[in-house]
C-alpha positions in Angstrom: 0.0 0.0 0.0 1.6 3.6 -1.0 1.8 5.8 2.1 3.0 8.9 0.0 0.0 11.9 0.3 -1.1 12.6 -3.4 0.2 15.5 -5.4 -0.8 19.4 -5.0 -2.3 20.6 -7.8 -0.9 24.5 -8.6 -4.1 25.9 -6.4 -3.4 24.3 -3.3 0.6 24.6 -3.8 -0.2 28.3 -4.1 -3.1 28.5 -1.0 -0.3 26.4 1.0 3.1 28.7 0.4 0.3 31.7 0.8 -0.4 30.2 4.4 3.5 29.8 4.8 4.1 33.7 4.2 1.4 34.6 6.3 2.6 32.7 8.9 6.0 34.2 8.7 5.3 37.5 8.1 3.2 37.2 11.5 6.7 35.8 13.3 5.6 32.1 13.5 8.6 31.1 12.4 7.9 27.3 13.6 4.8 27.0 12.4 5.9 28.6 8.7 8.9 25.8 8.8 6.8 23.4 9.4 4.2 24.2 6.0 7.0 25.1 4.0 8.5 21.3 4.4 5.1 20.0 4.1 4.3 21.8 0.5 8.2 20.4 0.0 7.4 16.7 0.4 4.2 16.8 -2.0 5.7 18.6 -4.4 9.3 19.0 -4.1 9.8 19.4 -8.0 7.5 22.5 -8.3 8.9 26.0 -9.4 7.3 28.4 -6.9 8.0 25.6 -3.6 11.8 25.2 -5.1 11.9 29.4 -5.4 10.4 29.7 -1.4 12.8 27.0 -0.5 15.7 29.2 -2.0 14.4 32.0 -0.5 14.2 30.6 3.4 18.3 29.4 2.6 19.1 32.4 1.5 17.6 34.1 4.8 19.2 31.5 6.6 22.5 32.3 4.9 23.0 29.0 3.7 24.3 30.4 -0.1 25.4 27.0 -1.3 21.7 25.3 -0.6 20.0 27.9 -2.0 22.0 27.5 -5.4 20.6 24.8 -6.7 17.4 25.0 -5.3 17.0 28.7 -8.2 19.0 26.9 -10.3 16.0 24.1 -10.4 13.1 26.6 -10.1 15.0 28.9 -13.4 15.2 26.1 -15.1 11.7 24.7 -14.5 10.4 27.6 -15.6 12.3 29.2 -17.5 9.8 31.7 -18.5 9.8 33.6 -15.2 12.3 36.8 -14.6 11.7 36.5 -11.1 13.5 32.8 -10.8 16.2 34.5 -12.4 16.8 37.3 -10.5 16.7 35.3 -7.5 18.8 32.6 -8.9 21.5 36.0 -9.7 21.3 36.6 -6.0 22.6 33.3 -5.1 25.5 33.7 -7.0 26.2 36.8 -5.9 26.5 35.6 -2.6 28.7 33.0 -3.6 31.0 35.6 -5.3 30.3 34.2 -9.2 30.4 37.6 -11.0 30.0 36.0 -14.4 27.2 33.8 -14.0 25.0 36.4 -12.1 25.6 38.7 -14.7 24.4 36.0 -17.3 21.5 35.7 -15.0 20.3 39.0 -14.6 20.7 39.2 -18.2 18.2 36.1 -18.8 15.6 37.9 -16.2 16.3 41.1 -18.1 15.6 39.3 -22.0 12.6 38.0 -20.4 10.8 41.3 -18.4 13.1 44.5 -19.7 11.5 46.5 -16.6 11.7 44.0 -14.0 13.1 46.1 -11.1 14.6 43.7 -9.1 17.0 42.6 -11.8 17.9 46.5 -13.2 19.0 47.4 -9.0 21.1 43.9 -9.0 22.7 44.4 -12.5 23.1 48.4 -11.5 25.3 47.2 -8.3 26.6 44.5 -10.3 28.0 47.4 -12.6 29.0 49.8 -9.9 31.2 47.2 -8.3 32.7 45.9 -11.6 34.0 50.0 -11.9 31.7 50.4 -14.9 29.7 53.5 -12.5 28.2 55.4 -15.4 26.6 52.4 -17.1 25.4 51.5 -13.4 24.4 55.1 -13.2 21.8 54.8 -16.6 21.0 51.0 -15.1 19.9 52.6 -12.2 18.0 55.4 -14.1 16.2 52.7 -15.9 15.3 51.2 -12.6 13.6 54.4 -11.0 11.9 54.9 -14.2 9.7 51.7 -14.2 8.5 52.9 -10.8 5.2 55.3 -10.9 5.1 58.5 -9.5 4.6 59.3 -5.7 4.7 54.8 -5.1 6.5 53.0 -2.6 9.3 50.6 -2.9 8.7 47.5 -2.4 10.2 46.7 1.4 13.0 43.9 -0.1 14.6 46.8 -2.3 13.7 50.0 -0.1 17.8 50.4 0.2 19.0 50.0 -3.4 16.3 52.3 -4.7 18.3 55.1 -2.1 20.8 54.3 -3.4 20.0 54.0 -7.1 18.8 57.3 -6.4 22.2 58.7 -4.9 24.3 56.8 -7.8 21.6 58.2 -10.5 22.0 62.1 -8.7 25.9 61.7 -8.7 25.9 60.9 -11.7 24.0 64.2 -13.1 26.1 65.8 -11.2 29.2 64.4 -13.0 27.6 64.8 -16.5 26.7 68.6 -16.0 30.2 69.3 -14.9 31.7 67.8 -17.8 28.8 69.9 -19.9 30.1 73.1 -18.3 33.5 72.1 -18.8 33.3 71.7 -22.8 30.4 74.4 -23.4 32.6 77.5 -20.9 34.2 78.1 -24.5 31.1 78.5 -26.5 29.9 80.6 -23.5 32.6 82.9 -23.5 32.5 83.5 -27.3 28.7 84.2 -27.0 28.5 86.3 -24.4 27.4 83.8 -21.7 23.5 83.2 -21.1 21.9 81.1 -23.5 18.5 80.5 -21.4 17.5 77.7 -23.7 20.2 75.8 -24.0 21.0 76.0 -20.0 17.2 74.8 -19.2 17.8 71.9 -21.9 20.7 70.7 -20.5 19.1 71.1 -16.8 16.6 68.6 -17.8 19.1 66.4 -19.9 21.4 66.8 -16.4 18.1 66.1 -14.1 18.3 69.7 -12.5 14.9 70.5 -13.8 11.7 68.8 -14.8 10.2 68.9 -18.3 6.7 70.3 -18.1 4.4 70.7 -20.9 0.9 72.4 -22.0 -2.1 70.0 -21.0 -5.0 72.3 -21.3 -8.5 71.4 -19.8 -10.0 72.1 -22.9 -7.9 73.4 -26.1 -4.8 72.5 -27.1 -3.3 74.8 -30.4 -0.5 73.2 -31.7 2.7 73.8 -33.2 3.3 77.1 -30.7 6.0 77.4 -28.5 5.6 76.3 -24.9 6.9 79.6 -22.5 6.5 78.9 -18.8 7.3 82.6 -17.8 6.9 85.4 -21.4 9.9 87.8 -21.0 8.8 91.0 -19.3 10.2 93.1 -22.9 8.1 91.3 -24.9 5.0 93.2 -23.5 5.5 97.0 -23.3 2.3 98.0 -22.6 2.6 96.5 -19.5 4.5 99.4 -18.0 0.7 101.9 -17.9 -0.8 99.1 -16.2 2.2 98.5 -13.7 2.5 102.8 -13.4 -1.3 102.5 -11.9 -0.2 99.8 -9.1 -0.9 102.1 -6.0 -4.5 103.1 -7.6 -5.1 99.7 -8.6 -3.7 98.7 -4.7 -6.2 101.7 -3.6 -9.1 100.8 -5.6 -9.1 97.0 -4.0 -8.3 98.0 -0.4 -11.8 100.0 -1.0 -13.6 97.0 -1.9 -12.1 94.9 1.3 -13.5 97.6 3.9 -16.6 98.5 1.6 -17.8 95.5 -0.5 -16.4 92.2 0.9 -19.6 91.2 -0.1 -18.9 91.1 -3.8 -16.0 88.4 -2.8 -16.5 85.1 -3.9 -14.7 81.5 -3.5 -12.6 81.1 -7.0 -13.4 77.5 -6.8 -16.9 77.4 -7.1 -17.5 73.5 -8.6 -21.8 72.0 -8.2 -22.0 68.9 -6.4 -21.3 65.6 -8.5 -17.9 66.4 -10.5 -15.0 65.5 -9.5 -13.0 67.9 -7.1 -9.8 65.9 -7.5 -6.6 68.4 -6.3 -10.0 71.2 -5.6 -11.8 69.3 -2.6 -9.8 71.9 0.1 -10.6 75.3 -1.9 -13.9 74.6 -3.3 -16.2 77.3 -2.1 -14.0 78.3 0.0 -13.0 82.0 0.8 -9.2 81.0 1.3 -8.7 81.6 -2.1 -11.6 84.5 -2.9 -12.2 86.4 -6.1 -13.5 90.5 -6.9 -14.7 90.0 -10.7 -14.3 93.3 -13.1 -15.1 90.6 -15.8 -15.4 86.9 -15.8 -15.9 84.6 -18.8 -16.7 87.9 -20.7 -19.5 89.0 -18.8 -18.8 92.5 -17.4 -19.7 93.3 -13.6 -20.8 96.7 -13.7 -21.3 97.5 -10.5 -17.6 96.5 -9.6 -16.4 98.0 -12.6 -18.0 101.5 -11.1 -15.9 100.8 -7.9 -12.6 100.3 -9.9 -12.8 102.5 -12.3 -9.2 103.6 -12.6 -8.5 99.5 -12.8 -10.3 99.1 -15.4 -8.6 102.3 -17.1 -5.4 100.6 -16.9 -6.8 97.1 -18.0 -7.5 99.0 -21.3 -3.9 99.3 -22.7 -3.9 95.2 -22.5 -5.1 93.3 -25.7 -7.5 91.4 -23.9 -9.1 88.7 -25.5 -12.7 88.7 -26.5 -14.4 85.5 -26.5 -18.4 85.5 -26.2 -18.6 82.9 -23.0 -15.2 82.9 -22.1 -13.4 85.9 -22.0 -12.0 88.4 -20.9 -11.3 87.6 -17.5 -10.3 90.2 -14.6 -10.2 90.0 -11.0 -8.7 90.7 -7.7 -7.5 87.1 -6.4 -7.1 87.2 -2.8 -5.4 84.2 -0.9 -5.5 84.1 2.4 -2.6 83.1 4.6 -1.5 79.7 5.5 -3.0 78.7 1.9 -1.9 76.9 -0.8 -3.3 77.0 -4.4 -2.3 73.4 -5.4 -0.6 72.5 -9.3 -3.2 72.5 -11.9 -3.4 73.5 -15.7 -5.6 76.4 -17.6 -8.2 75.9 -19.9 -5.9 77.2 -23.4 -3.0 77.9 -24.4 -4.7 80.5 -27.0 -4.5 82.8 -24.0 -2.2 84.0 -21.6 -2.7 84.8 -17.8 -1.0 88.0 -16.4 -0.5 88.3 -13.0 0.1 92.5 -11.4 1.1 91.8 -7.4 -0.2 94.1 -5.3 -0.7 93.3 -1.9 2.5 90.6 -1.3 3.7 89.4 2.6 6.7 87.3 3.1 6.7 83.7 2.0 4.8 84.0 -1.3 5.7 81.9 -4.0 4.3 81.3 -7.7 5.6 78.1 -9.4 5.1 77.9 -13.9 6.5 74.4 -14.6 10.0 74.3 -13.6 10.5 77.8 -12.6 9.5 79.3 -9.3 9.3 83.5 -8.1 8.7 85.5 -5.5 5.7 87.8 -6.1 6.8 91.9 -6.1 4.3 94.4 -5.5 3.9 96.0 -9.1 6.2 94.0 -11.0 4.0 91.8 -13.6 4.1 88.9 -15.4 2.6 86.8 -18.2 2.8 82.8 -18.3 1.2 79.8 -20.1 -0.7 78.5 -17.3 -1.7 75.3 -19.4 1.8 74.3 -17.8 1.4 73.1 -14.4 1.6 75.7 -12.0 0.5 76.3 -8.2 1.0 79.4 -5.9 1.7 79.4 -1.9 1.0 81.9 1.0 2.9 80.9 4.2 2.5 83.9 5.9 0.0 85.4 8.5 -1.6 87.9 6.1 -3.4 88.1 2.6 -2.0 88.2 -0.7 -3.9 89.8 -3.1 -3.0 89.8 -6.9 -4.7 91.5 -9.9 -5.2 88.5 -12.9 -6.2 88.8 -16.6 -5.8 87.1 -20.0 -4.8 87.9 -23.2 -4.0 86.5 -26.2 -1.1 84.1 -26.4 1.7 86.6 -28.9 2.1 83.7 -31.0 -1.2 83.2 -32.6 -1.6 85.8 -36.0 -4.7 88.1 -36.2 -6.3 85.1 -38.7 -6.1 82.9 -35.8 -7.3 84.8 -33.4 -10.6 85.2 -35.5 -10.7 81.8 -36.2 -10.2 80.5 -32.3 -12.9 83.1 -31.5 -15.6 81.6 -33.2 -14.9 77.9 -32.9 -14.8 78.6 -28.9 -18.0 80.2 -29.4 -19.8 77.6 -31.1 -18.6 75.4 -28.6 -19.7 77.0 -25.7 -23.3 77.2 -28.0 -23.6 73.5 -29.2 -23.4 72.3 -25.3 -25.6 74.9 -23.7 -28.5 73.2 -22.6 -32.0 74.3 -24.2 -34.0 76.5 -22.1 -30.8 78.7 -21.5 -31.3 79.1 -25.9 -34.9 80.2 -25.4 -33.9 82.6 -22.4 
């Protein structure tokens, strides 16, 4: 009569090493030994039980066990990166340079993004002398990982330090970039703001951020985080009428705070996403002269001086949707967080005029400190936020205009699509108003 239990099928193998890794993950080390050899002896030949057994030697530090215990697993199923990663771990241990690199190859052939193998063949690299390769290994490595997750505990320490070897590095490579371009410089008079931003990003000194506007994109126009100040002249009436334009708005704080209203403003059942905090909230407050083209004449005839000097901008008229003007108010403590505009066929200008310590206004990769009647004009289709960490307000004038690089033609032309737009989804009964 045959005493031996009958073979696990793959379910049960994989319900029983599931009950072995809860056991030892809750530090019932005994008990997990004792399922681990049990799932062993019924099937001692399978993949995943050869793959735990290699990992419990491993743990134990018993190197030369846990060998050919991978060894079998890789070559059982060959199909799985994971067996071969591990398998390149063993070997490291056992100080075979050769053959782990041969492994973490395999792994690599088999699943290009599998993280585990890019942080071994990255220290491989590093140890072998070869540091930049390890550098773009490691680079590699971080990449497959999305934004703002967490590590996975087992690799928690070579991520740092994939992250320290990748930062080095950049560091290295933008000192050998200033070293050969300090010529070039010299011959052409130094700042080339372009070229420096490119190689920041090339270098890892700055992010790449690009236009991603809520509703439309027009193509083939350059993306500008912050517009140089020159390229606007008629900016220099509106900033001359900063302490009017200051006076005017500190009159409508004492007189008609009534007219302030939350900028975020969303009706239940969309989604609020990075707005949940400000909606209809008075942290971040608005005082319209105009908004999505509809004049506010009775604000207006409080600011009228303001909206003297709004008239030397070429504002942009868009039945529905512009112009735009208001006093935006923060409050302190407050933090507008990074969102995109609506188009990049406009611009947003910004005129500080009431501006504490600790302000900050961020356009892609570029931050500033507000200054009280210095203005500026930005794409904010690129992802920008704005901060007030002090104990009093900050209070900004904001308009649009039209983006510099669209021609008269399309201007026209943006006009009226937007318009018909704005027409084809309003609902019926608004029509017949």
């Amino acid at each position: 009569m045959n005493s031996n239990p009958p073979a696990l099928d793959d379910a049960s193998i994989i319900r029983a090493l599931q009950a072995y890794k809860e056991a030892a993950a809750g530090g019932r080390s005994a008990e997990a030994e004792q399922l681990l050899v049990r799932v062993a002896e019924r099937a001692p030949g399978h993949p995943a039980v050869l793959n735990e057994l290699g990992v419990f030697m491993m743990a134990r530090g018993d190197f030369e066990k846990a060998y050919p215990l991978f060894t079998r697993a890789a070559q059982t199923d060959p199909g799985r990166a994971a067996l071969w990663s591990n398998l390149a771990s063993s070997l490291r241990s056992l100080g075979r340079r050769q053959e782990e690199r041969e492994a973490l190859e395999k792994a690599l052939s088999l699943e290009p993004r599998h993280l585990a193998s890019l942080l071994q063949k990255g220290r491989l690299l590093e140890e072998l002398g070869e540091t930049r390769n390890a550098a773009r290994i490691y680079q590699n490595a971080l990449a497959t990982m999305p934004p703002d997750s967490s590590a996975p505990p087992t690799v928690q320490a070579l991520i740092e330090h994939a992250k320290g070897a990748v930062a080095a590095d950049q560091t290295a490579l933008g000192a050998a970039l200033d070293d050969r371009l300090a010529e070039i410089r010299s011959r052409h008079g130094g700042g080339q703001k372009r070229v420096d931003r490119c190689l920041e990003m090339l270098t890892g000194r700055r992010s790449a951020y690009f236009p991603r506007p809520t509703f439309m994109y027009f193509p083939e126009i350059p993306a500008v985080e912050f517009f140089e100040r020159a390229d606007f002249p008629w900016l220099d009436a509106i900033e001359a009428a900063t302490d009017e334009i200051r006076s005017e708005l500190t009159h409508v704080l004492i007189a008609d705070r009534a007219g302030l209203q939350p900028y975020i403003d969303y009706p239940a059942g969309l989604p609020l996403d990075q707005w949940k905090e400000l909606n209809r909230s008075r942290r971040w407050s608005a005082y319209f002269l105009w908004n999505q083209g509809t004049i506010d004449a009775a604000h207006v005839a409080r600011c009228p001086r303001t909206a003297a000097a709004l008239a030397h901008a070429p504002r942009c008229e868009v039945g529905g949707r512009a112009p735009t003007a208001f006093f935006s108010i923060l409050n302190p403590a407050t933090k507008i967080p990074p969102h995109h505009g609506v188009t990049n066929t406009r611009l947003t200008v910004h005129l500080p005029l009431i501006v504490p310590p600790n302000c900050g206004f961020r356009v892609g990769g570029t931050t500033r400190e507000p200054v009280e009647g210095k203005a500026w004009a930005f794409d904010d289709t690129i992802e920008h936020e704005a901060w007030n960490d002090s104990d009093a307000p900050r209070a900004i004038l904001i308009f649009d205009i039209w983006n510099p690089f669209l021609t008269e033609v399309e201007r026209e032309m943006i006009r009226a699509a937007t318009e018909v737009v704005g027409s084809y989804y309003q609902p019926a009964h608004e029509k017949l108003a």
